[in-house]
N, CA, C and O atoms as a GROMACS GRO file, in nm:
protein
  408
    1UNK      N    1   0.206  -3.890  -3.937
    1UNK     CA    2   0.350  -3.898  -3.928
    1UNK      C    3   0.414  -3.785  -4.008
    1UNK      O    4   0.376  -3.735  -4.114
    2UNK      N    5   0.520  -3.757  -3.933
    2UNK     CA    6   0.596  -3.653  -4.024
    2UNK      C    7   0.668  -3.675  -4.145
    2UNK      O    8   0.720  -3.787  -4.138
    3UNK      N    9   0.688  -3.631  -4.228
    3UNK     CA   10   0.753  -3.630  -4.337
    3UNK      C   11   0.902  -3.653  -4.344
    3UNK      O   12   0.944  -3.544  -4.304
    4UNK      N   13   0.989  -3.713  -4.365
    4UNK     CA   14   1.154  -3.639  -4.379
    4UNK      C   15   1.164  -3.508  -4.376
    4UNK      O   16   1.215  -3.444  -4.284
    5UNK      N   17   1.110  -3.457  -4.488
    5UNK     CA   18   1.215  -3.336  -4.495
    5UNK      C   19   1.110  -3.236  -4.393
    5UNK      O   20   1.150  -3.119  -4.394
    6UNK      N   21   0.989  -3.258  -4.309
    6UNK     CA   22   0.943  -3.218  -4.254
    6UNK      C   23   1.031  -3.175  -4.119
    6UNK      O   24   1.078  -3.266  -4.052
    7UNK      N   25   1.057  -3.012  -4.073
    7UNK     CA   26   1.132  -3.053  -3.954
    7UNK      C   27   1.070  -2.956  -3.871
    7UNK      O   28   1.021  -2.857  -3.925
    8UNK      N   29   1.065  -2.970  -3.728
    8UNK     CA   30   0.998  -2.930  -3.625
    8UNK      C   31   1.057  -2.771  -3.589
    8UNK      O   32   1.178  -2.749  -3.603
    9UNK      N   33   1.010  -2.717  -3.565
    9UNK     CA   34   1.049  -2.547  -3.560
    9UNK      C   35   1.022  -2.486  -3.407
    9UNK      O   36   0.927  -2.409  -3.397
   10UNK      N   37   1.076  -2.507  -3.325
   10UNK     CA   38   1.077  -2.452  -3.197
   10UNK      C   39   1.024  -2.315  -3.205
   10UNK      O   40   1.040  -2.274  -3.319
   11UNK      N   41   0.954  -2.210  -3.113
   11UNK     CA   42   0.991  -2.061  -3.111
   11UNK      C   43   0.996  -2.062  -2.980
   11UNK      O   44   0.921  -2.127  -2.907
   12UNK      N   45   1.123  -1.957  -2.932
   12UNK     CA   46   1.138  -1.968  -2.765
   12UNK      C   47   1.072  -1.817  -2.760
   12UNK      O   48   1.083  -1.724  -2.841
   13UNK      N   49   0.962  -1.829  -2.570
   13UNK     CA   50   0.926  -1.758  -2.557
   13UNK      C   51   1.006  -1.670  -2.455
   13UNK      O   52   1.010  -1.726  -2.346
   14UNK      N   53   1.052  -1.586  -2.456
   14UNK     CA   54   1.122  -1.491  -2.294
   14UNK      C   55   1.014  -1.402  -2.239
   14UNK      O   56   0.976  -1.294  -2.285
   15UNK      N   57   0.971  -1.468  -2.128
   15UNK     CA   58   0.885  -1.448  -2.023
   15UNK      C   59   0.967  -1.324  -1.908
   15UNK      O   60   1.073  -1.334  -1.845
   16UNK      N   61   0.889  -1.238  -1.913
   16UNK     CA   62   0.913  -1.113  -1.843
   16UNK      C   63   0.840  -1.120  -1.675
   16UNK      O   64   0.734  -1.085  -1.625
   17UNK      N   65   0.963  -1.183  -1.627
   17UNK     CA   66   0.989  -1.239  -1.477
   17UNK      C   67   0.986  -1.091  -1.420
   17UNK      O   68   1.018  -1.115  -1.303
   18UNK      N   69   0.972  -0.989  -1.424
   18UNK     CA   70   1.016  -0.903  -1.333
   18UNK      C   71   0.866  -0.870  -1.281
   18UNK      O   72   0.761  -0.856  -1.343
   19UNK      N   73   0.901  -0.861  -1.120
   19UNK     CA   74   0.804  -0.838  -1.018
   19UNK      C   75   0.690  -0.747  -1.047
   19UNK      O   76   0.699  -0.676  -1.147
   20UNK      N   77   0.603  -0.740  -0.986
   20UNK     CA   78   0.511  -0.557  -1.012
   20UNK      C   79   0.604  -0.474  -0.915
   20UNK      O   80   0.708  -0.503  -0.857
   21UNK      N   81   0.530  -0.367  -0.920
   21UNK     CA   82   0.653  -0.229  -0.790
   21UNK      C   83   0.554  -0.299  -0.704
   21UNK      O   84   0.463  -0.376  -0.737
   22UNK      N   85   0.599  -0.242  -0.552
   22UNK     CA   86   0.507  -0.222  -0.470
   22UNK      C   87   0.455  -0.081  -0.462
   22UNK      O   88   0.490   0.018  -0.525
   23UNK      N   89   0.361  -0.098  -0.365
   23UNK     CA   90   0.320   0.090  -0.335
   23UNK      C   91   0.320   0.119  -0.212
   23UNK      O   92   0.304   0.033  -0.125
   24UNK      N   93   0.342   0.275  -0.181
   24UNK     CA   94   0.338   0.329  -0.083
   24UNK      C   95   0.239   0.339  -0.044
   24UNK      O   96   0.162   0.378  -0.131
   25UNK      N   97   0.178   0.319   0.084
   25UNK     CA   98   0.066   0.381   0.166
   25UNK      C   99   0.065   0.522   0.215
   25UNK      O  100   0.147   0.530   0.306
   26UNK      N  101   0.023   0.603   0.199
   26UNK     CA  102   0.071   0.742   0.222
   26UNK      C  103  -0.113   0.804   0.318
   26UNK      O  104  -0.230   0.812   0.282
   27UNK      N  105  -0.032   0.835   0.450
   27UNK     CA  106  -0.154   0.885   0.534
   27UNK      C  107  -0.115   1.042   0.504
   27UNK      O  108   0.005   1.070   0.502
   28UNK      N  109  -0.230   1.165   0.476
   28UNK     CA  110  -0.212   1.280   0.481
   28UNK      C  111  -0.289   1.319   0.617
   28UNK      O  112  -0.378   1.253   0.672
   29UNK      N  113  -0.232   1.447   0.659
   29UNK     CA  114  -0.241   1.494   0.793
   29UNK      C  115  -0.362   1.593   0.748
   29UNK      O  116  -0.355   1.659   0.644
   30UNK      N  117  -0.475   1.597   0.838
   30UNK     CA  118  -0.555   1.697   0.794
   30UNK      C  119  -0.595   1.786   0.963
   30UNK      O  120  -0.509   1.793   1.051
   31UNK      N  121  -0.673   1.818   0.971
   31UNK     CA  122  -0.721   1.947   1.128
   31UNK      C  123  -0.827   1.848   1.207
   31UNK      O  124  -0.852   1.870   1.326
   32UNK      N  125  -0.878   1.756   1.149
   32UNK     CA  126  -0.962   1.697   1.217
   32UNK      C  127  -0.940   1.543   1.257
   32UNK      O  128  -0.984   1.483   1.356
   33UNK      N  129  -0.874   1.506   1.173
   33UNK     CA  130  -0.843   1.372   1.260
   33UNK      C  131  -0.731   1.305   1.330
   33UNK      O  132  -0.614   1.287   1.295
   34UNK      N  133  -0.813   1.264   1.472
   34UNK     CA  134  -0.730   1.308   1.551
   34UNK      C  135  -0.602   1.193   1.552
   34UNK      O  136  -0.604   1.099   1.473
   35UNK      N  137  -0.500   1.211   1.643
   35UNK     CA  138  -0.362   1.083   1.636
   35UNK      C  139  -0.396   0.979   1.723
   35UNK      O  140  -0.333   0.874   1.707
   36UNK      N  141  -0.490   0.986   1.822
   36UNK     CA  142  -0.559   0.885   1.859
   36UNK      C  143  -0.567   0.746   1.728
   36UNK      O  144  -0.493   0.652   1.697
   37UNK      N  145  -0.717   0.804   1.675
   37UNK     CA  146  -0.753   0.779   1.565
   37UNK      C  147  -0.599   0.678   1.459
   37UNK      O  148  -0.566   0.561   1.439
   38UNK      N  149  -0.563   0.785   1.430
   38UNK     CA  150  -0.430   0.716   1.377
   38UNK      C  151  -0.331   0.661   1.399
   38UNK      O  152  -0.283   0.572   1.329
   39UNK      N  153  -0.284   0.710   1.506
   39UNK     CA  154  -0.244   0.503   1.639
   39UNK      C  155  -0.304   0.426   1.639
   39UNK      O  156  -0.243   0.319   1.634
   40UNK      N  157  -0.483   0.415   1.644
   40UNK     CA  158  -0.554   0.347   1.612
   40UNK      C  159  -0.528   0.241   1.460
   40UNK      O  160  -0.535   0.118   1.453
   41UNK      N  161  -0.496   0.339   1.352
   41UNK     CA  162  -0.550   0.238   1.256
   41UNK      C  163  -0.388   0.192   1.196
   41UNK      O  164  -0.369   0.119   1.098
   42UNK      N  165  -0.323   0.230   1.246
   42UNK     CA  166  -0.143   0.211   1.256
   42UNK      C  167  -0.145   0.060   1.328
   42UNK      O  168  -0.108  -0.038   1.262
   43UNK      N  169  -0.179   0.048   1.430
   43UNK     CA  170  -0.173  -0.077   1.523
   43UNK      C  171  -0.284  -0.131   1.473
   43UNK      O  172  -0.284  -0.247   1.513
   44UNK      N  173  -0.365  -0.114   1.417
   44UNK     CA  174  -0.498  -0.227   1.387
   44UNK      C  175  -0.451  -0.286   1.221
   44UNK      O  176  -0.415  -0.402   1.201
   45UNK      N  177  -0.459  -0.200   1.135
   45UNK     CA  178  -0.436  -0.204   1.014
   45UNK      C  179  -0.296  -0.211   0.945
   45UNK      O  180  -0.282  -0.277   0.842
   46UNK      N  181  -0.223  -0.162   0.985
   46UNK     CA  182  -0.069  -0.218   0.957
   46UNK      C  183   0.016  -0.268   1.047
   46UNK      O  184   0.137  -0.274   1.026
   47UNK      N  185  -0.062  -0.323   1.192
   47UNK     CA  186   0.043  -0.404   1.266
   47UNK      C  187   0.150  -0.335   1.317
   47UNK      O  188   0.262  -0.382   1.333
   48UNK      N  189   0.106  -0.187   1.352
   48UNK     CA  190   0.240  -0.147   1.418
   48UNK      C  191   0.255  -0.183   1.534
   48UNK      O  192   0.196  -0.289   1.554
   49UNK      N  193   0.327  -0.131   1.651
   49UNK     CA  194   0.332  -0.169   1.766
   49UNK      C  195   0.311   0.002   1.848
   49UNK      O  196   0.309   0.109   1.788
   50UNK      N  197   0.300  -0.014   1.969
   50UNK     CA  198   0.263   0.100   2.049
   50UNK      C  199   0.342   0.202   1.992
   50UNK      O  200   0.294   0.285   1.915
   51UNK      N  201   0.491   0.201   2.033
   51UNK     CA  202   0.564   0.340   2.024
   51UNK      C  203   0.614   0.381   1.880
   51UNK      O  204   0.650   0.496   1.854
   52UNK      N  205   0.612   0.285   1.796
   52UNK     CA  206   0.625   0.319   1.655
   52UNK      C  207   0.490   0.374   1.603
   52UNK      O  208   0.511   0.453   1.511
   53UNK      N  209   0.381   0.360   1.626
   53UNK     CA  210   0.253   0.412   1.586
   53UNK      C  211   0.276   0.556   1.628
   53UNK      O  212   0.295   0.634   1.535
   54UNK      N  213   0.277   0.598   1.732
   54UNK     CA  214   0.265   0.750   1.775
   54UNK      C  215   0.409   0.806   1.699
   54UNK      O  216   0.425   0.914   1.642
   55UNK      N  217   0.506   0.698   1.716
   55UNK     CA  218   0.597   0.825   1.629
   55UNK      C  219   0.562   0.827   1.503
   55UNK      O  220   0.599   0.930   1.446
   56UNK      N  221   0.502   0.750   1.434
   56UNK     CA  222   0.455   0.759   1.270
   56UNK      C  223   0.332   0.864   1.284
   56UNK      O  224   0.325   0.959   1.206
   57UNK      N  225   0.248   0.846   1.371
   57UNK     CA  226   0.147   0.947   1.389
   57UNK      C  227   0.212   1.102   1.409
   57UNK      O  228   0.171   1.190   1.334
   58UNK      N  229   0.297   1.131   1.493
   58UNK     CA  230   0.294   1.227   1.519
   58UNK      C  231   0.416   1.276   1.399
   58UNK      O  232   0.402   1.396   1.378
   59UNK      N  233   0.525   1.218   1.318
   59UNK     CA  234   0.574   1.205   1.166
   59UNK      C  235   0.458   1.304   1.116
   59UNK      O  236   0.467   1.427   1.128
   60UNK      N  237   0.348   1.239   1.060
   60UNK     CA  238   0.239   1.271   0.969
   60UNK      C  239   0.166   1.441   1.041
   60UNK      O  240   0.120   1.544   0.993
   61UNK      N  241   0.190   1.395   1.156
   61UNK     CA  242   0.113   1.556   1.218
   61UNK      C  243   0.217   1.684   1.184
   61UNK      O  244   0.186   1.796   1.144
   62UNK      N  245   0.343   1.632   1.212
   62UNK     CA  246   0.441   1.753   1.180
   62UNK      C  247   0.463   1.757   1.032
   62UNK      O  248   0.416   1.862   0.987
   63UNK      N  249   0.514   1.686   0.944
   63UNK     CA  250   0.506   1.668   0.811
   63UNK      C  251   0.423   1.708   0.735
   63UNK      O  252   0.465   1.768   0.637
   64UNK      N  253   0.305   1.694   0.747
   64UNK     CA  254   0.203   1.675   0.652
   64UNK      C  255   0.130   1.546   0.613
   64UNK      O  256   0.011   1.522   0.590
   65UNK      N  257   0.241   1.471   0.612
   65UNK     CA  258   0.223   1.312   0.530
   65UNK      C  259   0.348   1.260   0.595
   65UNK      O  260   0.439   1.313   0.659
   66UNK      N  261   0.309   1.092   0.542
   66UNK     CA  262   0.374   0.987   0.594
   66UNK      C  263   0.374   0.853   0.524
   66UNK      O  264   0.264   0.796   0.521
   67UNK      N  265   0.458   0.804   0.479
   67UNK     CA  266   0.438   0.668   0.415
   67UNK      C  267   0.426   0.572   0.574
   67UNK      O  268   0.503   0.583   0.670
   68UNK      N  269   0.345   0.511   0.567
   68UNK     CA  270   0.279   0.427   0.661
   68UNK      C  271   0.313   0.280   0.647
   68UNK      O  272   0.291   0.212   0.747
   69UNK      N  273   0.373   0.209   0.522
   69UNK     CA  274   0.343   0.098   0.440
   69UNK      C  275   0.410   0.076   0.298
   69UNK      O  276   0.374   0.119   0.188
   70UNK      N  277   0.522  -0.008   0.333
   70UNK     CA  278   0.478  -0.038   0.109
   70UNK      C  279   0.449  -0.182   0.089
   70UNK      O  280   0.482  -0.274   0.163
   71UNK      N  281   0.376  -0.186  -0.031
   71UNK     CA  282   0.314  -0.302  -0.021
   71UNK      C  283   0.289  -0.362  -0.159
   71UNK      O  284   0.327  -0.294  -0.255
   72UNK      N  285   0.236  -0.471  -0.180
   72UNK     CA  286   0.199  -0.520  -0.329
   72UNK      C  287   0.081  -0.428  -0.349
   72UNK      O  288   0.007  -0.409  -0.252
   73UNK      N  289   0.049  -0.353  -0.493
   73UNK     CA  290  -0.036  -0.295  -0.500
   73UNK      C  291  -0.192  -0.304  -0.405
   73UNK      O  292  -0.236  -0.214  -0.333
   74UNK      N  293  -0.271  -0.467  -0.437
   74UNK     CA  294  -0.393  -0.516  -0.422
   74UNK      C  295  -0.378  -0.479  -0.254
   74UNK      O  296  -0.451  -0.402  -0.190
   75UNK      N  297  -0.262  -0.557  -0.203
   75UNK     CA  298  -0.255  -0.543  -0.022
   75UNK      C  299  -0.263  -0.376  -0.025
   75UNK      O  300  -0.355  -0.355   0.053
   76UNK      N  301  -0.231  -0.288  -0.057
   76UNK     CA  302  -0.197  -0.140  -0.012
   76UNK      C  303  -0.259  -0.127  -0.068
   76UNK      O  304  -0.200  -0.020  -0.086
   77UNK      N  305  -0.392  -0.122  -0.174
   77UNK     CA  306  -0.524  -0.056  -0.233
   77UNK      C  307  -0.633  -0.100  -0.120
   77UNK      O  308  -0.724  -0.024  -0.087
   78UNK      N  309  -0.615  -0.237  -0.060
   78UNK     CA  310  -0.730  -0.274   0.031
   78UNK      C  311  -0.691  -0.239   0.152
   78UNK      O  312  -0.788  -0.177   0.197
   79UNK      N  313  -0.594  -0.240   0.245
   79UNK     CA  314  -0.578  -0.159   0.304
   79UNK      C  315  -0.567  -0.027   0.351
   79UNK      O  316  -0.558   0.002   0.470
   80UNK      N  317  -0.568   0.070   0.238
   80UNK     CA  318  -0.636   0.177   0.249
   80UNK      C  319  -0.774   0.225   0.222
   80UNK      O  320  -0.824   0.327   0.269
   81UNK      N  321  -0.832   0.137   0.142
   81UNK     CA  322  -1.013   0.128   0.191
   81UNK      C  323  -1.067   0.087   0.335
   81UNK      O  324  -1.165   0.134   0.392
   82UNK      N  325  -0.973  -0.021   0.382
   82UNK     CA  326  -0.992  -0.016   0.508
   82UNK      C  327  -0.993   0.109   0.646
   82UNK      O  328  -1.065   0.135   0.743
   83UNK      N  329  -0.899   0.149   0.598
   83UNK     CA  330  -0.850   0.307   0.685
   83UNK      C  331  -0.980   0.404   0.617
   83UNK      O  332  -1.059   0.445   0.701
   84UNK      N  333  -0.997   0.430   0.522
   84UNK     CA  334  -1.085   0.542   0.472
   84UNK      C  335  -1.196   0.507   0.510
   84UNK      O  336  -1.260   0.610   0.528
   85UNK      N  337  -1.285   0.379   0.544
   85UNK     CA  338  -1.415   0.289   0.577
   85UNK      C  339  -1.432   0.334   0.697
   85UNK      O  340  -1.534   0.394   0.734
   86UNK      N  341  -1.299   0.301   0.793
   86UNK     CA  342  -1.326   0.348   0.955
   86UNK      C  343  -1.288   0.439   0.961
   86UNK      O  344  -1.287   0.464   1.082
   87UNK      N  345  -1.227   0.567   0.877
   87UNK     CA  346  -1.210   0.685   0.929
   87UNK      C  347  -1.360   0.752   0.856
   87UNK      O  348  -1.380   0.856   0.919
   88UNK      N  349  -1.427   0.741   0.792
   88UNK     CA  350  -1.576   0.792   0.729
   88UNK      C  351  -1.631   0.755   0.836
   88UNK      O  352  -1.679   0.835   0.916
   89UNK      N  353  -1.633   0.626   0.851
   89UNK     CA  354  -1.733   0.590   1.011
   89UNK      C  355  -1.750   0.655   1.114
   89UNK      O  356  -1.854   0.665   1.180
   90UNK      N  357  -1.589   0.728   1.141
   90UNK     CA  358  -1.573   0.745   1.272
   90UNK      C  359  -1.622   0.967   1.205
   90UNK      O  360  -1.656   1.046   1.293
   91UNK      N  361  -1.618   0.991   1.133
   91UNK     CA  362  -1.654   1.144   1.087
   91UNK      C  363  -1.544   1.194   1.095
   91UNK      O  364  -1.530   1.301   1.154
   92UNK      N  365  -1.438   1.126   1.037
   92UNK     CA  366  -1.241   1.187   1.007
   92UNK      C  367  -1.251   1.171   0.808
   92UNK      O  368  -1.274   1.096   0.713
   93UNK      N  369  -1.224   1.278   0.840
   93UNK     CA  370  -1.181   1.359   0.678
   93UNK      C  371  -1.018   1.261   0.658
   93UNK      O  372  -0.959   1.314   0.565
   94UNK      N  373  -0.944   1.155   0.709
   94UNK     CA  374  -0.845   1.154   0.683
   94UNK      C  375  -0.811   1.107   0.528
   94UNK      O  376  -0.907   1.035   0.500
   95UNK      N  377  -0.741   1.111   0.436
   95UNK     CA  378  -0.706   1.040   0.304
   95UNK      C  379  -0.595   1.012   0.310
   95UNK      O  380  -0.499   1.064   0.367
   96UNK      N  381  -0.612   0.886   0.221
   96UNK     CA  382  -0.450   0.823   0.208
   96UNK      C  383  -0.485   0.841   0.062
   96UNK      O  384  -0.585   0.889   0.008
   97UNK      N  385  -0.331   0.770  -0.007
   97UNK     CA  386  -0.285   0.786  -0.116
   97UNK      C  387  -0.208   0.694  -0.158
   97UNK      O  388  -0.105   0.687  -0.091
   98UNK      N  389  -0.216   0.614  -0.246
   98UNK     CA  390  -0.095   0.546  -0.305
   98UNK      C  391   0.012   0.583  -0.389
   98UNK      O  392  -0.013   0.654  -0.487
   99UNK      N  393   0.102   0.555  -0.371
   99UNK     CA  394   0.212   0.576  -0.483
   99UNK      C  395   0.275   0.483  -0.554
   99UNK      O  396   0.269   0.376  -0.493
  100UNK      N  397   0.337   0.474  -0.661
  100UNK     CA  398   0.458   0.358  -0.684
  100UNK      C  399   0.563   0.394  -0.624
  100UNK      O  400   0.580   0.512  -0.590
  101UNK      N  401   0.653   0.295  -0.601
  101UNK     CA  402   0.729   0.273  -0.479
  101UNK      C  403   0.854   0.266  -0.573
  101UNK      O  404   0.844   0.159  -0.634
  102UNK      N  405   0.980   0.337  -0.618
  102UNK     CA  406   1.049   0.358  -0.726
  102UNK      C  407   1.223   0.307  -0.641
  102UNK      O  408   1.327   0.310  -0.706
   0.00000   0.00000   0.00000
């Protein structure tokens, strides 16, 4: 049992609610792999649809690069192992890249 003059001492904690960033998926355009290929992994791997894939594909062919995706880090780190897995498979030099998403 507690004492009288014993008195109970709260400490409040402030819990740092703020989200993680997400990240960008970033496809770079290189000489060998082809937009096939990358309509391919546009519609397989991020769910695009037909005519938004080729214009993101062909984005990345004129550009250089293309954010493809932003995402919670873990989703947009495994999803781009996915893309780099079947583009090694297939003998495409392509690389992606993550970014923080600001």
């Amino acid at each position: 049992m507690n004492k009288p003059e014993e008195q109970l001492k709260v400490r409040e904690k402030v819990l740092d609610l703020t989200p993680p960033p997400d990240y960008k998926v970033i496809y770079l355009n290189d000489e060998v792999t082809t937009v096939d290929f990358v309509v391919s992994t546009l519609q397989t791997t991020f769910e695009y649809t037909s005519d938004p894939a080729v214009d993101k594909a062909m984005e990345i062919n004129e550009k250089g690069s293309g954010v493809v995706a932003t995402l919670p880090f873990e989703i947009a780190e495994q999803k781009g192992v996915e893309v780099l897995v079947a583009a090694r498979n297939e003998g495409y030099p392509l690389e992606v890249r993550l970014e923080e998403s600001t």
